[in-house]
C-alpha positions in Angstrom: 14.1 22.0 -13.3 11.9 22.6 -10.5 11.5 19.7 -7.4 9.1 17.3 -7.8 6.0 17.0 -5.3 5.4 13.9 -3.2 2.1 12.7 -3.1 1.8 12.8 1.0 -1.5 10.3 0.9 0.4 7.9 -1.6 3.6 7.9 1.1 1.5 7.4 3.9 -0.1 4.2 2.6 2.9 2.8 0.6 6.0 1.5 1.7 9.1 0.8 -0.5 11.1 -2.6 0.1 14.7 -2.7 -0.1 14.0 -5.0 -3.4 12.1 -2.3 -4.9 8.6 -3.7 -4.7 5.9 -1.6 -3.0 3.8 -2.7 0.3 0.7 -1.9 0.9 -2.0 -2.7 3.7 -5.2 -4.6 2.8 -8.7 -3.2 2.9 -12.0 -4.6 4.6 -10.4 -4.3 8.3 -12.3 -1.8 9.8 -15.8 -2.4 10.2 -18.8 -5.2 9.6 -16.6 -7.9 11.6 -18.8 -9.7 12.7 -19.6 -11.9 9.7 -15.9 -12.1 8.5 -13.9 -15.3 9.8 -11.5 -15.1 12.4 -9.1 -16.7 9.6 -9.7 -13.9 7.2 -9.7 -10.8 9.5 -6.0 -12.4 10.7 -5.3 -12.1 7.0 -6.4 -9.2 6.5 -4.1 -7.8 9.0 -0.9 -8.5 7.2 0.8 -6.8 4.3 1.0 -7.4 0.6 2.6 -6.0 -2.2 1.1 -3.6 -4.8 0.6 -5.6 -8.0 3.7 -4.9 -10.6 0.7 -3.8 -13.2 0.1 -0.1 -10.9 3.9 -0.2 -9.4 4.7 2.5 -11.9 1.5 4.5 -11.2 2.7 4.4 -7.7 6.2 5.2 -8.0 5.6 8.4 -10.2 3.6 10.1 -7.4 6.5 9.0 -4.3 9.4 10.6 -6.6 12.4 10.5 -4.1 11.2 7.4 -1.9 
């Protein structure tokens, strides 16, 4: 059976943990700033993880992460 293709813009924007959950960054952080609360554009700036509904989806295109 042949290799199996990584999806390279999938394994740039995901991350696995060593738990098995996937990280992803948030949206809405580059531009219009000016209106968004320092509070939320601090948020915005951390991590999260990829909600366990699309984990699947995610993992099927990152085959040997």
């Amino acid at each position: 059976m042949p290799k199996l293709k990584t999806k390279k813009g999938v394994k740039k924007r995901f991350k696995l943990t060593k738990k098995g959950k996937i990280k992803r960054a948030k949206s809405n952080k580059r531009h219009i700033l000016t209106k968004k609360t320092r509070k939320r554009k601090r948020a915005l700036g951390k991590s999260t993880t990829v909600d366990k509904t699309f984990e699947k989806k995610i993992k099927a295109l990152m085959p040997y992460s």
